[in-house]
Gaussian input, Z-matrix of N, CA and C with variables (Angstrom, degrees):
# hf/3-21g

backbone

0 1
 N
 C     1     B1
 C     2     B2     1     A1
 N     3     B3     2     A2     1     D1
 C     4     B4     3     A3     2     D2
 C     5     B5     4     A4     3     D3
 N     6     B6     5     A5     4     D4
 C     7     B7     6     A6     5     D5
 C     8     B8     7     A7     6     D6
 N     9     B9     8     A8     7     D7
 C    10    B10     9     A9     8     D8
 C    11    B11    10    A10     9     D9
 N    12    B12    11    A11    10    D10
 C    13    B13    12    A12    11    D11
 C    14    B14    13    A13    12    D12
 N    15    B15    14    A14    13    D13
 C    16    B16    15    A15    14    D14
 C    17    B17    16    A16    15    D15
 N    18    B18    17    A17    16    D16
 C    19    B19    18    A18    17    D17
 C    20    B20    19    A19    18    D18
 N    21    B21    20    A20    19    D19
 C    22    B22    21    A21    20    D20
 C    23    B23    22    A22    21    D21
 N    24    B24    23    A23    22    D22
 C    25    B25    24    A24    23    D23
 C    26    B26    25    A25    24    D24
 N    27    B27    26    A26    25    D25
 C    28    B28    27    A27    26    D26
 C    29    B29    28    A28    27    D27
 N    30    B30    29    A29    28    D28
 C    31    B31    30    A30    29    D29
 C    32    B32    31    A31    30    D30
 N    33    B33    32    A32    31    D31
 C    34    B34    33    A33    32    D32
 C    35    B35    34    A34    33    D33
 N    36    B36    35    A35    34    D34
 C    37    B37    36    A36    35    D35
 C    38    B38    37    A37    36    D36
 N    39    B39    38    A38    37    D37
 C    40    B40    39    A39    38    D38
 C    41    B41    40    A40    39    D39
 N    42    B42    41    A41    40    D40
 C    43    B43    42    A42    41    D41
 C    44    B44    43    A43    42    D42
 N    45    B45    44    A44    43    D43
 C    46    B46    45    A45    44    D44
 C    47    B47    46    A46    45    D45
 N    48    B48    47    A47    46    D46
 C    49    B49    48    A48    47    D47
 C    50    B50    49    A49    48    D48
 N    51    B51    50    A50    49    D49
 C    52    B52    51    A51    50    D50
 C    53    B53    52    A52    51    D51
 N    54    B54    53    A53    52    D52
 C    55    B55    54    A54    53    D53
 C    56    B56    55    A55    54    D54
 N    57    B57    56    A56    55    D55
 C    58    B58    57    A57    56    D56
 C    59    B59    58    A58    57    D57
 N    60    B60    59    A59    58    D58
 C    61    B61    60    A60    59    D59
 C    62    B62    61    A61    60    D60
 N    63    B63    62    A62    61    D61
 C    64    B64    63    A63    62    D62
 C    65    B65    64    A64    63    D63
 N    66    B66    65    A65    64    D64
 C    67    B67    66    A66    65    D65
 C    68    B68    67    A67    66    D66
 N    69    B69    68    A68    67    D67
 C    70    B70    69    A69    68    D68
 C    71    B71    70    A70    69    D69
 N    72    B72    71    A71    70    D70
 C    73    B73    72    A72    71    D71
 C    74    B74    73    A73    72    D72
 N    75    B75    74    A74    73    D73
 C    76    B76    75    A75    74    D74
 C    77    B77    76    A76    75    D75
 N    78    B78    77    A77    76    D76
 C    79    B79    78    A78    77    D77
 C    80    B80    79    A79    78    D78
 N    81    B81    80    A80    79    D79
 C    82    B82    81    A81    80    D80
 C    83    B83    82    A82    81    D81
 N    84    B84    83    A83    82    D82
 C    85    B85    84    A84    83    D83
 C    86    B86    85    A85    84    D84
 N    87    B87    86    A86    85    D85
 C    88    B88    87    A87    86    D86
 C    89    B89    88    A88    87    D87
 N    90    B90    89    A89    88    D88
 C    91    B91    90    A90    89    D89
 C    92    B92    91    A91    90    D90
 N    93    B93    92    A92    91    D91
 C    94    B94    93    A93    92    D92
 C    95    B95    94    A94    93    D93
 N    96    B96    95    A95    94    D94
 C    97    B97    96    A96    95    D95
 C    98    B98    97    A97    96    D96
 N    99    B99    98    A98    97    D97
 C   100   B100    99    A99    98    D98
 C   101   B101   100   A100    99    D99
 N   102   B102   101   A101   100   D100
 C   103   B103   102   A102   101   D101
 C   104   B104   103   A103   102   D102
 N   105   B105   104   A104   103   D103
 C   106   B106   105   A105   104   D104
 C   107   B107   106   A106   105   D105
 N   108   B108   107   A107   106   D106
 C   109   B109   108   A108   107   D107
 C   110   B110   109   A109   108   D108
 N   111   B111   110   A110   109   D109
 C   112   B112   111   A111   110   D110
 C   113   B113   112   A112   111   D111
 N   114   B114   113   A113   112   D112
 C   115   B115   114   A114   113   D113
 C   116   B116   115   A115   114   D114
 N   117   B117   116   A116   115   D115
 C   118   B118   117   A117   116   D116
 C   119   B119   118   A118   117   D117
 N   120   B120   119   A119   118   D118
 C   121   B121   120   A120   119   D119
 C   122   B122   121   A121   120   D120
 N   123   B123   122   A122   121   D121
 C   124   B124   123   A123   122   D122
 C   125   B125   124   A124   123   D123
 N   126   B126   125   A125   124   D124
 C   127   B127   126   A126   125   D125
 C   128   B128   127   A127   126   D126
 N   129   B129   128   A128   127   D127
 C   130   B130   129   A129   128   D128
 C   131   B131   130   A130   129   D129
 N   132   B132   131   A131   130   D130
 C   133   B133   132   A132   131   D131
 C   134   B134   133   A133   132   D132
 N   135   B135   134   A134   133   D133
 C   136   B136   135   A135   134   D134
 C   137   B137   136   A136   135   D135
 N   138   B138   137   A137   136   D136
 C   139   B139   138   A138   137   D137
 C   140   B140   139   A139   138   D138
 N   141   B141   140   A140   139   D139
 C   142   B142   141   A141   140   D140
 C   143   B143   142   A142   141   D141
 N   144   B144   143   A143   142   D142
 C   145   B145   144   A144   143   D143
 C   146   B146   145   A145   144   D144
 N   147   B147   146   A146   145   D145
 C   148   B148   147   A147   146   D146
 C   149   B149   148   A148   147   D147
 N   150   B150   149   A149   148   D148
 C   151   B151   150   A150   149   D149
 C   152   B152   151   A151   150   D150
 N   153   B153   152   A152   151   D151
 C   154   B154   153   A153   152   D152
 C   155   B155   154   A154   153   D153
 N   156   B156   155   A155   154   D154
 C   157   B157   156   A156   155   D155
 C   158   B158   157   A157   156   D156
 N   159   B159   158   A158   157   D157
 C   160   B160   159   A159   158   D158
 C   161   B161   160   A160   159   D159
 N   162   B162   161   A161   160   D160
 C   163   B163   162   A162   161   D161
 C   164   B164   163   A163   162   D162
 N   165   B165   164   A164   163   D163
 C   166   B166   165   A165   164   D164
 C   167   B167   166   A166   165   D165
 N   168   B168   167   A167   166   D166
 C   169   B169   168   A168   167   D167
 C   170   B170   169   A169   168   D168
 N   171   B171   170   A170   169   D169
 C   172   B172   171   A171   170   D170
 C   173   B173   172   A172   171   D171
 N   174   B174   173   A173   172   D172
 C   175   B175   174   A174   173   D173
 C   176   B176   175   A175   174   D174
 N   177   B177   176   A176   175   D175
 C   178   B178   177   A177   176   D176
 C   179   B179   178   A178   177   D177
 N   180   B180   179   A179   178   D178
 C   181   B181   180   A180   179   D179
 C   182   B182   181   A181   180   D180
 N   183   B183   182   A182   181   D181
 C   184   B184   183   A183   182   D182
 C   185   B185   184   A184   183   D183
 N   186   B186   185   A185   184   D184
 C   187   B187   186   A186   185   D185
 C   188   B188   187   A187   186   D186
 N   189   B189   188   A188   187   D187
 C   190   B190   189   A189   188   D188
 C   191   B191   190   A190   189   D189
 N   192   B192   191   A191   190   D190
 C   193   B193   192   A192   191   D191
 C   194   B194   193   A193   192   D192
 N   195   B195   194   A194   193   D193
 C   196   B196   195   A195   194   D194
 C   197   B197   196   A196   195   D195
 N   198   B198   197   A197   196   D196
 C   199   B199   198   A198   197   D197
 C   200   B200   199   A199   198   D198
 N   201   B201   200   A200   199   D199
 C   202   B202   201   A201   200   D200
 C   203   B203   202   A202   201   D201
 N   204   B204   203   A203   202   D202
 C   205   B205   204   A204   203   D203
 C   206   B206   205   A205   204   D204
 N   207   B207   206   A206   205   D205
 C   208   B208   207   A207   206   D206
 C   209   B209   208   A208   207   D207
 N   210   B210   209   A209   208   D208
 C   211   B211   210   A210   209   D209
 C   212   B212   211   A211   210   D210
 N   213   B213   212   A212   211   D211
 C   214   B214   213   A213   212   D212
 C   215   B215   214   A214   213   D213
 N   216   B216   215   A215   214   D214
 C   217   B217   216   A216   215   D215
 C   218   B218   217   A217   216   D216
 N   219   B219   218   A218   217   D217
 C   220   B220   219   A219   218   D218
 C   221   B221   220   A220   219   D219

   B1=1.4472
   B2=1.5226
   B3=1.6158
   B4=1.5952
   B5=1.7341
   B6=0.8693
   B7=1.6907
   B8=1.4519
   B9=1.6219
   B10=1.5424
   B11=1.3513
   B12=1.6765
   B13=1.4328
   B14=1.3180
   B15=1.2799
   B16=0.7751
   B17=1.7517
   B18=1.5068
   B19=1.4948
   B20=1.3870
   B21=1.5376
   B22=1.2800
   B23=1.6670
   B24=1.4109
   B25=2.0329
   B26=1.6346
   B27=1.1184
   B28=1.7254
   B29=1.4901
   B30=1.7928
   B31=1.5499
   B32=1.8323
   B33=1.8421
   B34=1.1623
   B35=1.2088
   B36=1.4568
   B37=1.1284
   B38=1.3132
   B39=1.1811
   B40=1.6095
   B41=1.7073
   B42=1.4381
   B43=1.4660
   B44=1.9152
   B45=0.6634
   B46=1.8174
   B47=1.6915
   B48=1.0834
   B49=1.6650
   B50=1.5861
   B51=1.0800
   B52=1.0972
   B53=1.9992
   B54=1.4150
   B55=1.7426
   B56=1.3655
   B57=1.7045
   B58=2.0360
   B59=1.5305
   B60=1.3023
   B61=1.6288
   B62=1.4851
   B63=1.7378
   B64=1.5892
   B65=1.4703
   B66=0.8036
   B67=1.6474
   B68=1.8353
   B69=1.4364
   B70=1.2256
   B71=1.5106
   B72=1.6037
   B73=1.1906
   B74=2.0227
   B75=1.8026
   B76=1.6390
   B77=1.5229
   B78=1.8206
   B79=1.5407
   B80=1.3106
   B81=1.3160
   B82=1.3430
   B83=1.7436
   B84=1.1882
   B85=1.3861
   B86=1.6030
   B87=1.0930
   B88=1.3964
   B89=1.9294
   B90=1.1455
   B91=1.6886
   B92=1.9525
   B93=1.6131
   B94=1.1862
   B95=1.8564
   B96=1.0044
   B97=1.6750
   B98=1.3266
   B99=1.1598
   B100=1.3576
   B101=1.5778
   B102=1.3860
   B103=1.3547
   B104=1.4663
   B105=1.1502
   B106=1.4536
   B107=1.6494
   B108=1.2233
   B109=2.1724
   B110=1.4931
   B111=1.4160
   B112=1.4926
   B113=1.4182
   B114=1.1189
   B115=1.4697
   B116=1.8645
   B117=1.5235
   B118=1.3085
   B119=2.1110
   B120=0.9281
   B121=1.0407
   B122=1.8296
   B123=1.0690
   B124=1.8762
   B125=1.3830
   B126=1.1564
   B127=1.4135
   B128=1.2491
   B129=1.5347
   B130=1.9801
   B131=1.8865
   B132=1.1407
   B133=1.2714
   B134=1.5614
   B135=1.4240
   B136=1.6387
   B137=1.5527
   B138=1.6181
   B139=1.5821
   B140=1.4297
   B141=1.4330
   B142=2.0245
   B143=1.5356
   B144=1.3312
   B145=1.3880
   B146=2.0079
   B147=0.9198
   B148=1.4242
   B149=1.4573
   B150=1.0802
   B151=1.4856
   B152=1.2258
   B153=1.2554
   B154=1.9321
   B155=1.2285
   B156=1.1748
   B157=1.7160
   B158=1.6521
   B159=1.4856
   B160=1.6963
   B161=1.8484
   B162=0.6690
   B163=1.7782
   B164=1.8809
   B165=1.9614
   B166=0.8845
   B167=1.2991
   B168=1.6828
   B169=0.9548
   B170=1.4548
   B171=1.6440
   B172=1.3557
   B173=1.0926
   B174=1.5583
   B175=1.2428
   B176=1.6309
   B177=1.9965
   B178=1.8324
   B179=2.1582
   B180=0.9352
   B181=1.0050
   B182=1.9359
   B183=1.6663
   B184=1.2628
   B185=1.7245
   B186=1.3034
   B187=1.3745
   B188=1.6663
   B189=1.1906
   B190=1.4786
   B191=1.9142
   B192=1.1538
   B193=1.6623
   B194=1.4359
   B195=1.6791
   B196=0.6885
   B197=2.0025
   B198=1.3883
   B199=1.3583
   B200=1.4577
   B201=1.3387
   B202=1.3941
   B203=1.5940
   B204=0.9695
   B205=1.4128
   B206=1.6228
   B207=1.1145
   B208=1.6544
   B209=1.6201
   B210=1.5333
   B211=1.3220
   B212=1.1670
   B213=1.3659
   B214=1.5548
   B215=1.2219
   B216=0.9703
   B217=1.9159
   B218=1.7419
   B219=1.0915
   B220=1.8447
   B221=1.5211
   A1=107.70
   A2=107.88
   A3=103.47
   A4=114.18
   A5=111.11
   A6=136.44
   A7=119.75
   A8=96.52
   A9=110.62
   A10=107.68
   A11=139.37
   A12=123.40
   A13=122.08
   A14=132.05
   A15=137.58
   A16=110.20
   A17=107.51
   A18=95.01
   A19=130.45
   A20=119.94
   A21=141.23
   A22=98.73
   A23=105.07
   A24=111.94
   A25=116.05
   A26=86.22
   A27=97.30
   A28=99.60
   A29=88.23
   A30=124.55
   A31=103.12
   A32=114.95
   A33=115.12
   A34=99.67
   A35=141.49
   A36=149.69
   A37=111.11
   A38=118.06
   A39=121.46
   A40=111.61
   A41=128.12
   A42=112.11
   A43=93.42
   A44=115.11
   A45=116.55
   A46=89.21
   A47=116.25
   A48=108.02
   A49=102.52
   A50=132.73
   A51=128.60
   A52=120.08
   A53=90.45
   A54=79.35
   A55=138.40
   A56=95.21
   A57=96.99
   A58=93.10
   A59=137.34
   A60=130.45
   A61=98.54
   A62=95.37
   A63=96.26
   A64=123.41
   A65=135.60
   A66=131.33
   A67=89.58
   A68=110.37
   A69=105.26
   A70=143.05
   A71=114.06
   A72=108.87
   A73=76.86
   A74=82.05
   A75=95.01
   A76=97.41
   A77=84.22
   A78=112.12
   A79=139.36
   A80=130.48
   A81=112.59
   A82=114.77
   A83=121.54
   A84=100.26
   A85=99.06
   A86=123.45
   A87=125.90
   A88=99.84
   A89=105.01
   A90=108.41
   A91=94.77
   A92=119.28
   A93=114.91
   A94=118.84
   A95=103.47
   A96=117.91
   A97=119.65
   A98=146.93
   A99=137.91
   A100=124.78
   A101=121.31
   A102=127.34
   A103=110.03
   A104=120.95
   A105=122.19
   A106=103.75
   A107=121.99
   A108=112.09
   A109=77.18
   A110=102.88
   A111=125.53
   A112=94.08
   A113=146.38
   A114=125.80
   A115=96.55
   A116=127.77
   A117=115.31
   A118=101.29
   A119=119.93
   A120=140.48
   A121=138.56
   A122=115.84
   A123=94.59
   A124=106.19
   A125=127.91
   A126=136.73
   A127=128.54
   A128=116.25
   A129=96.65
   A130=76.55
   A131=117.22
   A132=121.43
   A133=122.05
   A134=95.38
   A135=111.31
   A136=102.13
   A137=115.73
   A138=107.13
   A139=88.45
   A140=89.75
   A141=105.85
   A142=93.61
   A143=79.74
   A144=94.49
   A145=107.77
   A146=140.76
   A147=126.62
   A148=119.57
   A149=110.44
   A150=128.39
   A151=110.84
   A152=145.33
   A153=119.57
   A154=85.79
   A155=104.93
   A156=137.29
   A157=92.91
   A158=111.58
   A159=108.36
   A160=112.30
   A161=80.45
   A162=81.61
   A163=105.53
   A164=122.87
   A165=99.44
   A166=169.11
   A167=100.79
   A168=155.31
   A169=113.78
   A170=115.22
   A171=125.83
   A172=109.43
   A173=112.76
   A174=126.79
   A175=126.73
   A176=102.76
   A177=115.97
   A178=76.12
   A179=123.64
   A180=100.15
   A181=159.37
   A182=90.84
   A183=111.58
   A184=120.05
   A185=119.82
   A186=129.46
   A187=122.14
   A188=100.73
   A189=133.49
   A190=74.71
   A191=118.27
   A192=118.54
   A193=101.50
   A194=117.04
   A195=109.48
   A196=136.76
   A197=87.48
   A198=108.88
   A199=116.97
   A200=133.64
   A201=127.64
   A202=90.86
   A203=134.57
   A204=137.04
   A205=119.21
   A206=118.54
   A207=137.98
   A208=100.76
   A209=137.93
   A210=127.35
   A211=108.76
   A212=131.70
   A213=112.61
   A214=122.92
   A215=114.27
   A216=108.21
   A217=90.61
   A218=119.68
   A219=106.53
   A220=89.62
   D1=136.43
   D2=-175.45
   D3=-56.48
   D4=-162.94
   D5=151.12
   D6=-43.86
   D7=-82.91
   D8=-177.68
   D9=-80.96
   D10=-20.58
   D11=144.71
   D12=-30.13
   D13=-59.02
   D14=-140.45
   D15=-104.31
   D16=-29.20
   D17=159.03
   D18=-82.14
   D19=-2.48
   D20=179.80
   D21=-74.68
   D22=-63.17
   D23=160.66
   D24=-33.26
   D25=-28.56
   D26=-167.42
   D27=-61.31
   D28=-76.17
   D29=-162.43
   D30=-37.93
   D31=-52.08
   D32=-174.87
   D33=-100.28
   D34=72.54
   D35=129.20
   D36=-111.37
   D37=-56.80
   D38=168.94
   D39=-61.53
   D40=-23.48
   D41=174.76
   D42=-73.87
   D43=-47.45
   D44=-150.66
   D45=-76.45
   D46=-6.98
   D47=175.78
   D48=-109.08
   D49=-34.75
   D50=160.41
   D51=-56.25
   D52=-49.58
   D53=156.96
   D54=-57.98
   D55=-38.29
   D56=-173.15
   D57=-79.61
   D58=-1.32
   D59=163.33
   D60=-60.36
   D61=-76.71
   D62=-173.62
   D63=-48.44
   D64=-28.83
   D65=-154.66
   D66=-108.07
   D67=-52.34
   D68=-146.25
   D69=83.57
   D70=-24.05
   D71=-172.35
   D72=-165.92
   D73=166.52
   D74=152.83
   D75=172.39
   D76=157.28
   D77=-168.64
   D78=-107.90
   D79=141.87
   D80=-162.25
   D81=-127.95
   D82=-161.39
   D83=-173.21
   D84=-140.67
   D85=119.36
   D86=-163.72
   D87=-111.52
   D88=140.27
   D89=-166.45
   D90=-112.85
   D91=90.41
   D92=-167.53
   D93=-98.15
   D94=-11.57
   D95=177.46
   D96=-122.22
   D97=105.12
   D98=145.27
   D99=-99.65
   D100=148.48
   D101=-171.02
   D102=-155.08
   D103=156.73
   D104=-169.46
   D105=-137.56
   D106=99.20
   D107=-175.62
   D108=-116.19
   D109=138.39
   D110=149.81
   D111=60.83
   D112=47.12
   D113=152.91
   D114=89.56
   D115=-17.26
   D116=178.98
   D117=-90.41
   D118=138.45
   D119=152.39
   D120=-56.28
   D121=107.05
   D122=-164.03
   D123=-145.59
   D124=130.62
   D125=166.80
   D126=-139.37
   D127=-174.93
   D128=-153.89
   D129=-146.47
   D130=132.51
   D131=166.84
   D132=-141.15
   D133=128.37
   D134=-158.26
   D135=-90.74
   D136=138.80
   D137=173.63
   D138=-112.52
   D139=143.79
   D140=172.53
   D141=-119.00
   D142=165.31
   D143=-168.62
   D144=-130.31
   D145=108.65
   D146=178.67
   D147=-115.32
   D148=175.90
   D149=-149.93
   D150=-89.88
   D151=146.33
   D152=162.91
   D153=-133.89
   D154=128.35
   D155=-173.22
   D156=-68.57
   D157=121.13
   D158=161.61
   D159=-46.82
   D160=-45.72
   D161=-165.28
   D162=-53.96
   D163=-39.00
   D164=146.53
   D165=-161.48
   D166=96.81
   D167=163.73
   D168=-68.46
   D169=-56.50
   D170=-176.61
   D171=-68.46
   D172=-50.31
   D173=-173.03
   D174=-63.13
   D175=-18.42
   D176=-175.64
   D177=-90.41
   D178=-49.97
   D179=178.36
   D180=-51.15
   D181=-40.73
   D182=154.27
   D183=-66.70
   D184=-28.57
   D185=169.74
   D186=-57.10
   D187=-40.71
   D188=-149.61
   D189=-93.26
   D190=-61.34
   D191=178.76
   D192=-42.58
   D193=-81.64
   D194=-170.65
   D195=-18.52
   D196=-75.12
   D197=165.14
   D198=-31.24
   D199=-26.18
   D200=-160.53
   D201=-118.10
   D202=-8.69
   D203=164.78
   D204=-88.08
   D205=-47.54
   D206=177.77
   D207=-88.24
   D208=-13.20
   D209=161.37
   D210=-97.67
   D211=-3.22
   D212=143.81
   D213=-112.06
   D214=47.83
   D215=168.18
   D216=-105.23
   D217=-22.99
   D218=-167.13
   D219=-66.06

């Protein structure tokens, strides 16, 4: 992996772990039924919601360090 690959890997490992710190969680919206009677249209869409484990969070973060320290020493 180049140089600037690899601090870019960096860069969005430590943002997306710094987010699942802040937020903790996030939700999405899943579209699970569709049906069509008579010309009306109808569907049912479920939002989930999941968890992001502190640990990793810490752990995309310290990685994300790593990487930007050990991709520039070569």
């Amino acid at each position: 992996m180049s140089g600037k690959a690899m601090t870019v890997v960096a860069i969005v490992l430590i943002a997306l772990g710094a987010f699942g710190l802040a937020r903790g969680k996030f939700s999405y919206t899943e579209e699970t039924h569709e049906a069509e009677i008579a010309g009306i249209e109808l569907s049912v869409k479920d939002r989930e919601t999941v968890a992001v484990p502190q640990w990793l969070s810490i752990g995309a973060i310290a990685a994300g360090a790593l990487l930007l320290v050990f991709g520039r020493r070569k």
